[in-house]
N, C-alpha and C positions, 0 to 999 in steps of 0.2 A: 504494500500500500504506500502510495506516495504521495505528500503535500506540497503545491506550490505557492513560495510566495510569492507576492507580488503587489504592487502598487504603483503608484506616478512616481517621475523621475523624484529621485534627492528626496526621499523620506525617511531612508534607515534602509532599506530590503537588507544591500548586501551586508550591511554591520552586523546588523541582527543576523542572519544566516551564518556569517565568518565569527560571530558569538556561541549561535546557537553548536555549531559543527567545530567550533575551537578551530577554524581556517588559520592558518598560516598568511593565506593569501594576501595580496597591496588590498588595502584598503581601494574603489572608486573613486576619480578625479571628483569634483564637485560642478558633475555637467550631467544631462542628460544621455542617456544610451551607452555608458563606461559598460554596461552588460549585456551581448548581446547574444551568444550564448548561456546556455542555463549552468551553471555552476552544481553540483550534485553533494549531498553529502548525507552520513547518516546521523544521529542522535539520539542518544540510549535516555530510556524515560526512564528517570527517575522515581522509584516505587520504595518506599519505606518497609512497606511489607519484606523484601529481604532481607533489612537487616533483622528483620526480626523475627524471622525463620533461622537465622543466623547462628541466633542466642541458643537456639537447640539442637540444632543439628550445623556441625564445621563442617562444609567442605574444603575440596582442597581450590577451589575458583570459585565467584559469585557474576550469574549472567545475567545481565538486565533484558530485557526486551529494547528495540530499536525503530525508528520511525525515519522513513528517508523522506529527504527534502531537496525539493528542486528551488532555487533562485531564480527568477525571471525577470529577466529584463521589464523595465519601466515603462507604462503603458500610459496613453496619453490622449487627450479627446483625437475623434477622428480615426482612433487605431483603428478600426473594421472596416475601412475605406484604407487602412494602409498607410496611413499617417504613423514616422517614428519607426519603420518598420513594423508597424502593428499585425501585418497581418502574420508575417512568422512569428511574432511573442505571443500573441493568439493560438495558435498553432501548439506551443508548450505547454498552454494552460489546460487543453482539451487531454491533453496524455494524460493527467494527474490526477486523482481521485478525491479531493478536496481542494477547498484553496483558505490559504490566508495573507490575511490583506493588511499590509503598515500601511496604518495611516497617522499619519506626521499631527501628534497634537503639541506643539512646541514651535515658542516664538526664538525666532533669532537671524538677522538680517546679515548675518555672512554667509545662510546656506538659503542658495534660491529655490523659490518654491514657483515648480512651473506656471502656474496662476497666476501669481504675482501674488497673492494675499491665502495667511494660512485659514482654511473654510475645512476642518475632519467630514462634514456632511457631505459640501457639494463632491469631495474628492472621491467617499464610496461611491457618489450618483453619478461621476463622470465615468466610473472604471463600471458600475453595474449597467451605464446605458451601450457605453461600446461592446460588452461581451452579449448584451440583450442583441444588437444590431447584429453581429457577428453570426448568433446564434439564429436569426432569423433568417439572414442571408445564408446561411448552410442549407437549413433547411427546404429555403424555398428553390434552392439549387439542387437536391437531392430529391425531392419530393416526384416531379416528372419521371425521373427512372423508374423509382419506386411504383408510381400508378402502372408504368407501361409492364412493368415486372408482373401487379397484383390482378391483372386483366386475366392474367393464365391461370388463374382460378386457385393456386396455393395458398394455404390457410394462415400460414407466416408472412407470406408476402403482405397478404392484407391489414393483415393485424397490423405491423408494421406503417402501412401508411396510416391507419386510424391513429397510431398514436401521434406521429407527425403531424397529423390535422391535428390535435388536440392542443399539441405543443404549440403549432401557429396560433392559432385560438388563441391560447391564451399569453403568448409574448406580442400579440399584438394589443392588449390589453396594458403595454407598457409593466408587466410583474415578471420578474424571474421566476423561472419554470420549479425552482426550489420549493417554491409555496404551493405547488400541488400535490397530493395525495396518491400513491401509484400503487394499482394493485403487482403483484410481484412478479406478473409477465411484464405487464408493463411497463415497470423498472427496468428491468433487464434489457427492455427495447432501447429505454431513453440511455440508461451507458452506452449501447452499442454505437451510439449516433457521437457519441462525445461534445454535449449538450452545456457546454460552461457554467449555464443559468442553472444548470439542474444539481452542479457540487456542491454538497456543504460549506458552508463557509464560516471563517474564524477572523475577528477586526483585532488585530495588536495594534494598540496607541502607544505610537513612540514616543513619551514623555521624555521631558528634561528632568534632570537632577533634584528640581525644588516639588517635584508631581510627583511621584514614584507611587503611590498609592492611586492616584488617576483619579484625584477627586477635584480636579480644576476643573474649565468651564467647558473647557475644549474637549474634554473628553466626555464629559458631561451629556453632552449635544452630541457625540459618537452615538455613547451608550441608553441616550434616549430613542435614539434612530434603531439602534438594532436590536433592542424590546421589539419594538413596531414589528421587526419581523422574524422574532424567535432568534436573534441568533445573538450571541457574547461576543463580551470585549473584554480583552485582557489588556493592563496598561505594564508596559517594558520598556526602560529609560534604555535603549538599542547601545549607546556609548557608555554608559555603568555597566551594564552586561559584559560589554566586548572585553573590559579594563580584568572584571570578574575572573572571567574567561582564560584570560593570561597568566593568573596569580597561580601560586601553590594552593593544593587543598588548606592549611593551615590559615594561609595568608587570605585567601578565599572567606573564609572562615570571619577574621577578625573584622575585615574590609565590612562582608553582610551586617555586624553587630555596630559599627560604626554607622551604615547607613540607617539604620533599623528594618533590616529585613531578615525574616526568619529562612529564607532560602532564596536564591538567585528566583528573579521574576522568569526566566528559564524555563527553568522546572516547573512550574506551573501551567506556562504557555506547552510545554511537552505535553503535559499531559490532558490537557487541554483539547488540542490536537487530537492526540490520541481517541478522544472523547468524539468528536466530531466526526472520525473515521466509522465511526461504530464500534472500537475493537475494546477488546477486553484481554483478560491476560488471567493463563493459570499456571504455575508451580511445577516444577519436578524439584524432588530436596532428595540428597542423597553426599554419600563420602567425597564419592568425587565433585558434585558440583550443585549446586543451587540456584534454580535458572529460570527466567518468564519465559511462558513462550506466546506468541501475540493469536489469537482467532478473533473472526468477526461475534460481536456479541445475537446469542442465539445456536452457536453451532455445538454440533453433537460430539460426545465423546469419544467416536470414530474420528471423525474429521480433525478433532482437537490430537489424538493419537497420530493422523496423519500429519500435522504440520512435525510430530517428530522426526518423523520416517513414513515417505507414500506407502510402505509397505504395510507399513500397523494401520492405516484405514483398512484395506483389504482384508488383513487376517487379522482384527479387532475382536478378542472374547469377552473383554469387560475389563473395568476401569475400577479400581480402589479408590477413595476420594474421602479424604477429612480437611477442614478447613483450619486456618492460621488459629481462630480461637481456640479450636479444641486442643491444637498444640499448645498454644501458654497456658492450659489448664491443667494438662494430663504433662507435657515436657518433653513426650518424647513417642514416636509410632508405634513403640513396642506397648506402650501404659495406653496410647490410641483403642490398639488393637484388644487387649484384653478388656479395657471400659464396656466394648461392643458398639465405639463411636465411629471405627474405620466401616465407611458404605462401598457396595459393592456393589455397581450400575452397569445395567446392559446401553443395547446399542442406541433405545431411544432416550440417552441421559440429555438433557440439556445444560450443559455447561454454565455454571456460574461463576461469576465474573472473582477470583482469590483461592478456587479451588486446589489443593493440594495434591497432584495425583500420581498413582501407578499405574502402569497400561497393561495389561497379559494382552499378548499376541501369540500369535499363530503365523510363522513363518515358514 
C-alpha cells in the first residue's frame, strides 16, 4: 500500500517526506517544480504495542510494520490542462492508494507561496478542483471504449460503464467521488479506473515552531473545512521534524521534552496514514523476533497467514490468537495457554486489529 504526498509548490512536501523517511537527500531550491520525479521511501509506524510485548517475551530483533510513501511533485491550478507539468504529476497521484496533502498553515515572507497570499482553504480547493477536472476528463475519454466494449453484451463490461456514468454524475456535481458510498463490486470498479477523487485523503498542516499543537487560525479554517467532509488534519511543524529527524535517539528524546511534545508529530501523522489506508496490524512474538505485520482491516486469518508466506493462505489449519492484554495479565503464552485464554480460530476468523498470533499450516 502506498501514500502520496502532495501539495502546491513550497509548502513542506519534500521536508516532511526527507523527515518522515530520514532522506539524506539536498533539501528543494525555494522555486517551484525542484521535484519532478517522485522520490520513494519507506516508514516504519510506530506502534507502542511492541515495546510492550517486549517486556515478556525478548526476542532477539523487534519488526515494526512499514508504510511506503511517494513525494510528488507540486501541483498547481491549471494542472489537468497540463499547466507545471501537471499532467505527469497527475499521473503519480493515480498509482497510489491514498493521498496526503501539506498544506502550508505558516506565515513567512522568505518562502513564496505560489498565490501570493497564504489561504490552507483555497489551497485544498485549488489541488481538489484540478484532480476533480483530471478525473473527469479521464473518464469522459474512457467512457466511449467502454460503451462500444459493453454493446457485446458482457456483464462486466457493462457494469463497468454504469459505474463511470455514476462517477460522471456525480463529479459533475462539483464533489469528489470520495463522498460516495460503493457497494464492493463497485469499489473494485472505481480503483481499477485510478479515480484521484475517489483516494482517501489525509491534510498535514505544516505549522511553524510557535503552532505545533495546530490551534492557530490557519489551521483552524483547514480543520473546519475537513469536518465538512469527514476527513482529519494532522498539524507537523515539517522543519522541527526534519531537525528531529537528524538527532540521536537520546538527543531526539531531550529536543521532544524541550519543545513539549510527547513524540515527534511523525508518529502520529504515520499512523494516521496508516488509518486512512484501512490497514491494521497483528503480532507474531517469539525468540527470534517480534514483529507487525500490516492487513487491510476486515481480513481473514488465512489471508493474514498469507501476508507471512502465500503458502500458509493455501495450507491454513487454524490460527492461535491471544491479545497484548491477556499477556500483561497472565506474562507469558505458557500461563496464556493453561488460563484457557489462548483461542483457537478456523478459516472464517476475522482479524482484529493487536491480535497476537500462531498460524498451523499445512505445507
Amino acid at each position: 500500500m502506498e501514500a502520496g504526498i502532495v501539495g502546491l509548490p513550497n509548502v513542506g512536501k519534500s521536508t516532511l517526506f526527507n523527515a518522515l523517511t530520514s532522506s539524506k537527500q539536498a533539501q528543494s531550491a525555494n522555486y517551484p517544480f525542484c521535484t519532478i520525479e517522485p522520490n520513494e521511501g519507506v516508514v516504519p509506524i510506530p506502534d507502542g504495542r511492541l515495546e510492550r510485548i517486549t517486556k515478556f517475551i525478548t526476542p532477539q530483533r523487534i519488526v515494526p510494520t512499514a508504510l511506503k510513501l511517494v513525494d510528488i511533485a507540486g501541483i498547481v491550478k491549471g494542472a489537468s490542462e497540463g499547466q507545471g507539468l501537471g499532467n505527469k504529476f497527475l499521473s503519480h497521484i493515480r498509482e497510489v492508494d491514498a493521498i496526503l496533502q501539506v498544506v502550508r498553515c505558516f506565515e513567512d515572507p522568505d518562502v513564496i507561496h505560489v498565490a501570493g497570499t497564504v489561504d490552507p482553504v483555497a489551497d485544498v480547493e485549488t489541488i481538489e478542483l484540478e484532480l476533480m477536472l483530471a478525473d473527469l476528463q479521464g473518464l469522459e475519454n474512457a467512457l466511449p471504449k467502454a460503451e462500444r466494449t459493453a454493446k457485446g453484451g458482457d456483464k462486466e463490461a457493462v457494469h463497468r460503464v454504469e459505474v463511470m456514468r455514476k462517477c460522471l454524475e456525480h463529479l459533475n456535481t462539483s464533489q469528489p467521488l470520495r463522498k460516495l458510498t460503493w457497494e464492493p463490486r463497485d469499489a473494485k470498479a472505481v480503483r481499477s479506473f485510478g479515480l484521484m477523487t475517489a483516494k482517501p485523503i489525509l491534510y498535514v498542516a505544516n505549522v511553524d515552531e510557535g503552532d505545533l499543537a495546530g490551534q492557530g487560525p490557519l489551521v483552524s479554517r483547514l480543520r473546519d473545512f475537513a469536518t465538512q467532509i469527514g476527513a482529519v488534519v494532522v498539524p507537523v511543524c515539517a522543519k522541527l521534524e526534519a531537525e528531529i529527524a537528524e538527532l540521536e535517539p537520546a538527543d531526539r528524546t531531550e529536543m521532544l521534552a524541550t519543545v513539549g511534545l510527547p513524540e515527534p508529530a511523525l508518529a502520529v501523522l504515520a499512523r494516521e496514514a496508516y488509518r486512512v489506508l484501512g490497514l491494521q496490524s497483528f503480532f507474531t512474538a517469539g525468540e527470534k523476533e517480534v514483529r507487525a505485520w500490516t492487513i487491510p482491516a476486515g481480513a481473514t486469518a488465512p489471508q493474514a497467514a498469507g501476508v507471512i508466506h502465500t503458502d500458509f493462505e493455501k495450507g491454513f489449519i487454524r490460527a492461535e490468537i491471544y491479545s497484548l492484554k491477556d499477556l500483561e495479565e497472565y506474562r507469558s503464552e505458557k500461563e496464556i495457554r493453561s488460563a484457557g485464554k489462548l483461542r483457537v480460530e478456523g478459516k472464517a476468523y476475522v482479524m482484529q486489529d493487536g491480535d497476537i498470533c500462531h498460524f498451523l499450516v499445512n505445507t
